[in-house]
N, C-alpha and C positions, 0 to 999 in steps of 0.2 A: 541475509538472515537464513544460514541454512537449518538452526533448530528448530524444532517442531514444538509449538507454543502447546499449554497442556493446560486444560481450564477445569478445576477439580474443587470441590466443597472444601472451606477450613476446616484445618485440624487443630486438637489442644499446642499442637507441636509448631503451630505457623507462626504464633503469637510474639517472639521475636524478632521473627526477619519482618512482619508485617508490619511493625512498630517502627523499625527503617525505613522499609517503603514509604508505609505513611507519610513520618516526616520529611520525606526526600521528596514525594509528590505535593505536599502543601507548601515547600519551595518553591521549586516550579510552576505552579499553580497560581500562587498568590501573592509571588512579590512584587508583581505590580500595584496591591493592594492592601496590604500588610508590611508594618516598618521590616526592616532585616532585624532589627531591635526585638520586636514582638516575636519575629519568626526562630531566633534564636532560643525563643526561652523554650519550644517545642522537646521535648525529652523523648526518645526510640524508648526507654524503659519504661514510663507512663504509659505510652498508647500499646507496648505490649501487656501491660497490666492490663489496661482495657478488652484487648483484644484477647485478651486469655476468659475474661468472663465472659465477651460477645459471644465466644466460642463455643459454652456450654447454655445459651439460650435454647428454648423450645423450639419446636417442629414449626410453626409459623415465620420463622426468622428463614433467611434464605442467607448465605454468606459463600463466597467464592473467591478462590484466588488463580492465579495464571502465572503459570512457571515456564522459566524457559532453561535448560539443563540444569535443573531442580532448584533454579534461585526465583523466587514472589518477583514478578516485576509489574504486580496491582492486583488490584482486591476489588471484590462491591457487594454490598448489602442492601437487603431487603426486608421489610416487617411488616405489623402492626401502626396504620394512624398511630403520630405520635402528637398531631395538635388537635385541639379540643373540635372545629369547626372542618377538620377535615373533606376533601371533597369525593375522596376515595379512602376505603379501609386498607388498603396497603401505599404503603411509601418506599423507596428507593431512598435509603438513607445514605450509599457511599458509590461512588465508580470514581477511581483512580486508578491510573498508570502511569509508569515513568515514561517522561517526555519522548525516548529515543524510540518505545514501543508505541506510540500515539500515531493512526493513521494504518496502519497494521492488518483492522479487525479486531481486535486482540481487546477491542472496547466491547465492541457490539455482541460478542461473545460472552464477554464478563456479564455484559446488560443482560441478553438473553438467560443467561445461570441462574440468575435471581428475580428473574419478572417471567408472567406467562405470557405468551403472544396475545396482545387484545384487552388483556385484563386492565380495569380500571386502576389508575394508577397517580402518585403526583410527587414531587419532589420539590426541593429548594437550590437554586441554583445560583452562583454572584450574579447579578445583573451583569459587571463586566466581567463575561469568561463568552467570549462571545463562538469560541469551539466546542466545547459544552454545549452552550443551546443550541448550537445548529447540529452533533448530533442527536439531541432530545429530540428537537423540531421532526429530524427523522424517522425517529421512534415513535411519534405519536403524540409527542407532547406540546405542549404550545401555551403562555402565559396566560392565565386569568383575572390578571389585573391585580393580586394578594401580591406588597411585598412588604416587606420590614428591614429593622435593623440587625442584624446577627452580631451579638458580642464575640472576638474571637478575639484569643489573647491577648485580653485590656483594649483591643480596638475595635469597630468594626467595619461591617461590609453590608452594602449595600445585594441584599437576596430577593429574587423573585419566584415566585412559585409557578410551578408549571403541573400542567394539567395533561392526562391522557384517562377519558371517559370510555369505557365497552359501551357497544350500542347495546341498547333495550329491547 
């Protein structure tokens, strides 16, 4: 890999190719877990939809994408507690990258963009992704026993929450 990976804040203008990535990374991701049926109805024009209003969220929102000769090869975000019994007021809502950059850094970098070293923190992650949690586990985070079901296109998935507490 002789390019130089480049980890920079989303722009209005990502929201396209971010909406590819996406759905290319929830491939890879989850078809061990999601029918091909389900994974198919995934639309790149939706989740650029989405990701063009992600885009103009508040100052509290953290978003990041990682390019590499100026093509997204993963994205992640960060915000506001979005469940009511939160264990921490910020959450890690996305870190995805395409398979072939997985192992790279090119995560832990993404991670870094959108979280502060230390800061309390928590996410939701499949039970079975078990590269995921082990680098969360690295990061600081570690399950607290919260999981549920996540509905995800008409199916779902088995999620557990993971914890990363600042000392007091």
């Amino acid at each position: 890999m002789g390019s130089e990976i480049v980890i920079r804040p989303v722009r209005n203008t990502d929201a396209e190719s971010l909406g590819r990535v996406h759905v290319q990374c929830w491939h890879e991701t989850y078809d061990h877990l999601i029918s091909e049926a389900a994974l198919q109805k995934l639309s790149p024009k939706r989740l650029a939809d989405l990701w063009s209003q992600w885009a103009s969220l508040g100052d509290e929102y953290r978003q990041a994408a990682a390019l590499i000769d100026g093509e997204i090869i993963g994205f992640a975000s960060s915000g506001p507690a979005r469940d009511e019994d939160a264990p921490s007021s910020r959450q890690l809502y996305t870190l995805y990258l395409l398979k072939e950059f997985q192992g790279t850094g090119t995560g832990q970098k993404l991670f870094d963009a959108v979280t502060d070293e230390g800061e309390s923190l928590y996410l939701w992650v499949a039970e079975d992704n078990p590269r995921a949690r082990a680098f969360y586990k690295r990061n600081g985070l570690i399950p607290n026993g919260v999981a549920h079901e996540e509905p995800i296109l008409g199916e779902s998935i088995e999620e557990v929450m993971l914890v990363r507490l600042a000392p007091q």
